[in-house]
Phi, psi and omega in degrees: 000144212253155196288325197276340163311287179326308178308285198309329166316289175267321149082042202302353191199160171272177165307136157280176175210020187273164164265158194333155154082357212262308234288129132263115152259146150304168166287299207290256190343321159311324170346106153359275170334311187269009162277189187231069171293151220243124145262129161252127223267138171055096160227108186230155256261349159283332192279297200294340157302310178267355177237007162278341155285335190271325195283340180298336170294146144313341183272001174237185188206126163265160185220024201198157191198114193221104221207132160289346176233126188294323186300319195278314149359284191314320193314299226280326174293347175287319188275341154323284201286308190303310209278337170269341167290359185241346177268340174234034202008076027044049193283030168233012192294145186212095144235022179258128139243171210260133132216161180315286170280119207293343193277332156300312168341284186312323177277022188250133190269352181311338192264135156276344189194152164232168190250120157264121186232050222238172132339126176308308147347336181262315172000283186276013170286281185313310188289319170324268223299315191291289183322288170328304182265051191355082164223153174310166186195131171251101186234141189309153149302134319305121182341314197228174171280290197242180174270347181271317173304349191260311177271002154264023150264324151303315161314291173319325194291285169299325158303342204231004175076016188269165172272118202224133169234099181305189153258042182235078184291006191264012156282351188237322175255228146088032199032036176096344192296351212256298197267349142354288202287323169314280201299320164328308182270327147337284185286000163072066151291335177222038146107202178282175194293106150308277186235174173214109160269162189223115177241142178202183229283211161289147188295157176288144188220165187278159211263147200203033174289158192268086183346115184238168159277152187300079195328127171308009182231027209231100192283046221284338168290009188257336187286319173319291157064240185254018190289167161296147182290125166236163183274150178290137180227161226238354182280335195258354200169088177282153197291128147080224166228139193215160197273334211265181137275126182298136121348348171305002218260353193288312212247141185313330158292308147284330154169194220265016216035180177359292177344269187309314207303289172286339169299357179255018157250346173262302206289336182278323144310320175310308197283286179354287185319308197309299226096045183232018188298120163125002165234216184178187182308175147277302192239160188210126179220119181284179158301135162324288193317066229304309161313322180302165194247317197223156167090051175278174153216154181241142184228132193266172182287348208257015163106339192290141182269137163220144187242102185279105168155156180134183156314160174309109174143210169211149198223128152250167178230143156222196200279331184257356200191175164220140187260041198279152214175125154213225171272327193282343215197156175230088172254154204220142163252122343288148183321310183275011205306317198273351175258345155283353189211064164291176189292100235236186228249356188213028168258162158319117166250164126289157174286152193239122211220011171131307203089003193276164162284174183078304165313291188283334188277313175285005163289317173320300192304300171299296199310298183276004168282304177339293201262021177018099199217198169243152188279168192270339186252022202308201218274297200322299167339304183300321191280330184297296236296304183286341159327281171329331142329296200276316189256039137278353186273311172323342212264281156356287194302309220259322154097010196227139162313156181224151149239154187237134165270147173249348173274311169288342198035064151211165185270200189217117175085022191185107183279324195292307166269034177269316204299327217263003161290344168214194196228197183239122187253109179330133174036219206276008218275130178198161192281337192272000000 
């Protein structure tokens, strides 16, 4: 029996839904064997954010820590080793190791599942490579860089039988509110469908930062990795361990600006809403204004407008009501809309995973590697949800109406924005 046959067997513990600090294991619930071990790719303050949540389940271990810059490595294996060294009073505990290289990581056959939390840029190599050596996978939001890296990752994903959870929790957390306003709309609560507003940040531009010099513990040609060379900068890939999110999210060589960074969590409720997860528009019609930043529109075929631009959040209009959503707020036109019309016993439920924040999403995830099930945000999800991303920024760049197939995901008729479906991947750097 196979380490992941045992996991799936044995089920050694339920989910918690408790908070950090709440967790005692047993020695039998301690068992090597019976854990789910974990490495994680990029820990720089979302990574260390995201597996200090994944270690708090009894079903994991984390054992592996992987970082182009050695201080955040180091970091992230210091609070691992502390926080299991105080749970099995244990001071002296050392099971976490460091690497340089993700690949070594992937090749160790003792680890089940990894986490990627790296530059968008980074993404689809690893989660390629992570499939292939059929371990489970969590990667941080937006799933991909380009639309061609997101289906040979759906591709990777699905071939090879793994379990994928994108990091577009707002389908699991937030007290529920994401996915509420989704079933509202699902069930045509507010008559038929009109529009969508998305409102989020700017489209992405190219980097065009000043060269510094390279901190000694900073690995920047493997952080480049298959990006175009740029000189190191300290906005793209900050000294040391640091509290902020880096700014790589701005620029184009790396990943989708304003756009991707919050559209892959508003633009992917949107699609909740529609019922349109695994497509998309047909047509991407930029702003008149050559200049604007906002108020692209993508049009599906059945007519619905979805818009980058509006209040925070996602907003649908229909002929009878409006429907808004962000984290902080559930709002509805007219106010009482869900106490006059509720979700009724024979409407569309969506899946419901808890709601706690923090929690749920990465609970969702340990839960279907155990029962080998699918995530509520899975590979497929994930690929749309940043499809949409990615071609408001193409849409920017190039400044002209586009059509689009969401079944071929190619545009039609137009070689220039066919080349912006993908990158180039730098020297020897490739997906396969």
């Amino acid at each position: 029996m196979n380490r992941r046959q045992f996991l799936h067997q044995s089920a050694a513990t339920t989910l918690l839904t408790t908070v950090a600090g709440s967790v005692t294991l047993s020695k039998a619930q301690a068992a090597p064997n019976a854990r789910i071990n974990i490495g994680v790719i990029g820990v720089g303050k979302q990574g260390v954010s995201d597996f200090t949540k994944a270690m708090k389940f009894p079903q994991t271990q984390m054992v592996a820590m992987c970082d182009v810059v050695g201080a955040r490595r180091d970091n992230g294996r210091k609070i691992a080793n502390d926080y299991y060294a105080k749970l099995n009073n244990q001071a002296d505990y050392d099971g976490v190791k460091t690497y340089e290289d993700f690949r070594e990581l992937i090749a160790r056959d003792d680890i089940d599942a990894v986490m990627v939390v790296t530059p968008d840029h980074w993404h689809a190599i690893p989660v390629v490579h992570a499939a292939k050596a059929k371990k489970d996978i969590y990667c941080e939001k937006p799933i991909s860089r380009t639309i061609a890296e997101g289906r040979a990752m759906v591709n990777a994903v699905r071939e090879n039988k793994v379990v994928f959870q994108t990091g577009s929790q707002q389908r699991s957390e937030y007290d529920g509110k994401f996915r509420i306003a989704a079933e509202l709309v699902r069930n045509g609560k507010l008559g038929e469908l009109i529009s969508v507003n998305v409102g989020i940040g700017d489209p992405n531009r190219p980097c065009d930062l000043p060269e510094e010099k390279v901190p000694d513990d900073t690995n920047w040609d493997l952080w480049l990795g298959p990006a175009q060379v740029r000189p190191y900068n300290q906005i793209l890939c900050p000294i040391g361990v640091h509290t902020h999110f880096p700014a790589w999210r701005t620029y184009r060589e790396f990943a989708g600006g304003g756009v991707a960074d919050f559209g892959a969590h508003h633009y992917d409720i949107a699609q909740w809403g529609l019922g349109t997860d695994e497509t998309g528009p047909v047509r991407i019609v930029p702003p008149q204004d050559e200049n604007a930043k906002r108020g692209l529109m993508l049009v599906y075929d059945n007519g619905v407008e979805m818009f980058h631009g509006g209040p925070s959040g996602t907003t649908w209009v229909g002929t009878s009501g409006i429907v808004s959503v962000d984290r902080s707020r559930l709002d509805t036109i007219p106010a009482d809309m869900r106490e006059k019309n509720p979700i009724g016993e024979n409407d569309v439920k969506l899946e419901n995973t808890g709601g706690r924040n923090g929690y749920s999403h990465v609970a969702n995830w340990i839960d279907n590697i155990e029962k080998r099930g699918q995530c509520i945000c899975h590979e497929g999800i994930g690929h749309s949800s940043a499809t949409l991303c990615h071609l408001t920024n193409i849409g920017y760049q190039l400044r002209r109406e586009l059509r689009w197939d969401p079944k071929a995901e190619q545009f039609l008729d137009d070689a220039e924005a066919n080349k912006l479906v993908s990158q180039e991947m730098r020297g020897d750097w490739k997906l396969a």
